[in-house]
N, C-alpha and C positions, 0 to 999 in steps of 0.2 A: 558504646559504639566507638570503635576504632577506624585510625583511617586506612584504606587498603594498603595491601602492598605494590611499589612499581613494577612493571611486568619486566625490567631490566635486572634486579637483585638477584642474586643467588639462592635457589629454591622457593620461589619466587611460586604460586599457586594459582591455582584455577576459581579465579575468586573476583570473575565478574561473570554475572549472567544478563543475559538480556534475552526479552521471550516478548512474544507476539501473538495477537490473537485478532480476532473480527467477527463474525456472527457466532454468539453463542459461547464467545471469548470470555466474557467478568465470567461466569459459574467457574471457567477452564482454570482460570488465571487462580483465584480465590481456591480452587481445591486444591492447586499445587502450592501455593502460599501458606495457606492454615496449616500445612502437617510436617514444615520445617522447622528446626528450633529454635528461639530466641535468639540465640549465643552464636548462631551458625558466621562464620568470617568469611562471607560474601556480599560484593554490593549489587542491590537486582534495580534492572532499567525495564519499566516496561513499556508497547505499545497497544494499546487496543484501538481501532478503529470507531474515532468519535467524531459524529458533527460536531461543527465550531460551536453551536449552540449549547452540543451537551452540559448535562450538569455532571456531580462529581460522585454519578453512583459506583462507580469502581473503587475513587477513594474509602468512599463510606464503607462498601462492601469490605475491602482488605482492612481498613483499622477496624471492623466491627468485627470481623472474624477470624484474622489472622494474630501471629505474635509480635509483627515488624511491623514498625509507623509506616506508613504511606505516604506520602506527600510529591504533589505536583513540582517537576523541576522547574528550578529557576536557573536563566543564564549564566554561566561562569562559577556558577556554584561547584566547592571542593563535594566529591562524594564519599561517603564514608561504609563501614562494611555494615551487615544489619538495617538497611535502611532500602526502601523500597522507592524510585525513584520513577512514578509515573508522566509520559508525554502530557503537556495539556494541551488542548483543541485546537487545532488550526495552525500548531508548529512541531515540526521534527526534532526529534530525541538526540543527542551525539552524546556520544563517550570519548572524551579525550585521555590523557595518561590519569590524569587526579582530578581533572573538572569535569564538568558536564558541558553539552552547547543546547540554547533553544533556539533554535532558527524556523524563519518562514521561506527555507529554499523551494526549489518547483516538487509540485507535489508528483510521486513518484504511485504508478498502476492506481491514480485517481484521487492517492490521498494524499493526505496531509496531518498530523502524523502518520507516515508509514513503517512501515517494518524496517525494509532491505537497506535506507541511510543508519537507520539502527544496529544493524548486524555489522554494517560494513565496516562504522564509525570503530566498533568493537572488536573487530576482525583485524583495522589496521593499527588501534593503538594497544592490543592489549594481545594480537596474535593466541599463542595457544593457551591463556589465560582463561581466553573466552568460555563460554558455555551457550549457544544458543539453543532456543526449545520455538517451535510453531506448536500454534493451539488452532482451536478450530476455527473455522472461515472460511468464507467463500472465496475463488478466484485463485490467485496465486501469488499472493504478497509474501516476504518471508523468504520466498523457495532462494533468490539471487543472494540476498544475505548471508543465508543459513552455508550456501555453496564458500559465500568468498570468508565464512568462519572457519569452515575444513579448511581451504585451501591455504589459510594462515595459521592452520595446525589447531584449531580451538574442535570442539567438542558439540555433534549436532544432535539433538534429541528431537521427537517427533511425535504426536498425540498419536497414538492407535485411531487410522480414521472409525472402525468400527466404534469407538470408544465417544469418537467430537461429532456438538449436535451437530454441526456444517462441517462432512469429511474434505470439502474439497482440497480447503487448502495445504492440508495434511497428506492428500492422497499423491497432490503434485509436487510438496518437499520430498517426500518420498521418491517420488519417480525419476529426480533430476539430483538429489545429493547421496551420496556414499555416509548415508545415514546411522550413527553409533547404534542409537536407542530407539527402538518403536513401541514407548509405554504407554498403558490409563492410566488417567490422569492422578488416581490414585497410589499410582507407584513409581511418577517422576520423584516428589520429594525426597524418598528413601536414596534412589540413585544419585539425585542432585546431591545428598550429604556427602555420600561418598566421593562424585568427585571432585568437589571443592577441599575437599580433604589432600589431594593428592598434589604433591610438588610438579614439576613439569620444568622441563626442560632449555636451551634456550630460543631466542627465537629468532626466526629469518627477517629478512627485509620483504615487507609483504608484497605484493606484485603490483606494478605500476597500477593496471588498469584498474583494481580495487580503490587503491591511491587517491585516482583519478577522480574515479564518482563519490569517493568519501568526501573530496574537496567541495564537489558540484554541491551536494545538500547543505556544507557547512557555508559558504561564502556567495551561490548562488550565480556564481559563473560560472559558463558552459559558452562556446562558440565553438566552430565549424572544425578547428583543429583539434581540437578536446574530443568532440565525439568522432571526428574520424580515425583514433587511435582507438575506439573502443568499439567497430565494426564497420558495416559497409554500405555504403548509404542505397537507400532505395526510392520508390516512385510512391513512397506512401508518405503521410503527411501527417503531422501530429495531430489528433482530436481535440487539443486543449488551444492550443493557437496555432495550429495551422501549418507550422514550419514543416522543415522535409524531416524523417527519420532515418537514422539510422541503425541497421540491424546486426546482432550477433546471436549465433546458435550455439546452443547449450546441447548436453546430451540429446537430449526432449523438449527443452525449455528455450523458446526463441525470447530475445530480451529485446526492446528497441527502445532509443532515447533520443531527443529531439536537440539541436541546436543550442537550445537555451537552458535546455536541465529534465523536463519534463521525460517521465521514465516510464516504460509498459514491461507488463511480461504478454505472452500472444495472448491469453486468455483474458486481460485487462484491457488491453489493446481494441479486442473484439465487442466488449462490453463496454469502451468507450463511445467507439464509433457507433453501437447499438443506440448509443443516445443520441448521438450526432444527427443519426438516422432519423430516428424518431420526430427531434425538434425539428429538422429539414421538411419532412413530410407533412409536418401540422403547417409550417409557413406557408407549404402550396396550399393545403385546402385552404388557409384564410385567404390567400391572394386569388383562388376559384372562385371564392364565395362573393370575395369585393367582386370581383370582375361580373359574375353572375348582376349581381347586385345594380351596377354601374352598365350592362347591358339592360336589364329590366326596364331599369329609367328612361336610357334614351327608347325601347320600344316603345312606351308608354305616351313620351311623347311624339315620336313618329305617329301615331294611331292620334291623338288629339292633330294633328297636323294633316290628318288626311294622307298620311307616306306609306301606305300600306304595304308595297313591296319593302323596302326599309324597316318596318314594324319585323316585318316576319323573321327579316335577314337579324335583327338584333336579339330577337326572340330564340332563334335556333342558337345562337352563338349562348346565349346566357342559358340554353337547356343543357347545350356541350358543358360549359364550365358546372354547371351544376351538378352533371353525373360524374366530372374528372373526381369533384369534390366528394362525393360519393366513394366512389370505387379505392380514391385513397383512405378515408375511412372506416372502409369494409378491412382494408388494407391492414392496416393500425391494428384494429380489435382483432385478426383473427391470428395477429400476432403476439398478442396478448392470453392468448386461449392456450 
């Protein structure tokens, strides 16, 4: 194992990958790993979408099937070519010129490791060095990164959704980046040799607003000024705490990010707030249910008290609260359906 080369040198190569995945991702990840060669002078960063709880079946997976050791990054650590550099649980990935970063910045379209601080990290320090690949997943994580890899001149590959067990999130890099490669998974590796083979050129100063949100994942500052340089603020409200967003439109791809760092694509956005929804709607049936409940009682004792006009009035009130309770979880399940 050698250590890369800096993306500033002369002939200087495409000889950092970083690839992402999420539902149905370890098989995606593991078939384009296993069919590269030992020897290949590329350093690979990956993200899969894990709870913090996960265990370390991906690692297992790549060192039991692949020909490049695996191993979870650790902070400030030098990266070297040959060497497979996986997110672990509950922190973001960053690629700096020779080191790595682990950070707990705001989790970006719900997670934490995500994709698009990954892409972006690699998009601003390694420009057209880069090579990024999405694999299969739900949602649209990837799609912002993979965008600000082009647009730093790096190299965007993309699972055939017909190919990924979850096409979504293939189908929407697709939809939104000026996509190189549309391979199975079976026939990235081949391509991948190739162009880490290839010299490239020099590179530009990457554009602020990548810059910007690379900083946000690495150091976890973001305020009002920050994201107002990176869209336009709107009447909607982060799902994760609450603050205002702010929005920027992509071709297809609407991106919104919050005050503090917290980051959506619409489709994440949507499926945020789906939960937001959800747990709101359970809070009211339990507070129909107390209420029911706490009407019941006082009927109860109205009626031991001889208050029968009062018995009735607490009785119809706790029959209301007990159908609201109802009718919202008829609510619930036929949303589930």
């Amino acid at each position: 194992m050698v250590p890369p080369e800096t993306s500033d040198k002369n002939g200087a190569r495409r000889d950092i990958v970083v690839i992402g995945a999420s539902a149905g991702g370890v098989e995606a990840i593991v078939g384009v790993m296993r069919d590269l060669p030992a020897d290949i002078a590329a350093s690979f960063f990956v993200v899969s979408h894990v709870l913090p709880e996960a265990g370390s079946h991906l690692l297992d997976a790549l060192n039991t099937m692949g020909p490049l050791p695996a191993r979870h990054a650790e902070d400030g650590e030098e990266f070297k070519h040959g060497v497979i550099y996986v997110a672990p649980p509950d922190r973001h990935l960053l690629v700096k010129r020779d080191h790595v970063r682990v950070t707990r910045g705001p989790r970006e379209n719900r997670w934490r490791p995500a994709i698009d601080p990954l892409f972006r990290s690699a998009a601003v320090a390694h420009g057209p060095c880069a090579v990024g690949i999405v694999l299969s997943g739900m949602l649209d994580d990837g799609t912002s990164g993979l965008a600000a890899i082009k647009r730093c001149g790096g190299i965007a590959i993309v699972q055939d959704p017909d190919d990924a067990a979850f096409p979504e999130m293939p189908r929407t890099a697709l939809a939104n980046v000026d996509v190189d490669h549309r391979l199975r998974v079976a026939d990235i590796a081949p391509v991948l040799s190739g162009l880490v083979s290839e010299s490239v050129g020099e590179r530009a100063a990457p554009p602020a607003d990548i810059v910007a949100e690379a900083r946000i994942a690495e150091t976890g500052y973001s305020d009002e000024t920050v994201t107002a340089g990176l869209g336009e603020l709107t009447a909607l409200s982060c799902p994760e705490c609450g603050g205002p967003l702010w929005q920027r439109d992509g071709k297809a791809h609407t991106r919104y990010r919050c005050r503090v760092g917290h980051a959506y694509g619409d489709a994440s956005l949507l499926s945020a707030q789906d939960e937001v929804l959800e747990s709101a709607v359970w809070a009211a049936i339990r507070v129909f249910d107390q209420r029911a409940n706490v009407l019941a009682t006082m009927a109860e004792k109205d009626r031991h008290a001889q208050r029968a006009r009062s018995a009735a009035h607490h009785e119809s009130l706790a029959r209301e609260a007990r159908g609201h309770a109802t009718t919202l979880r008829g609510f619930l399940m036929r949303r589930s359906e």
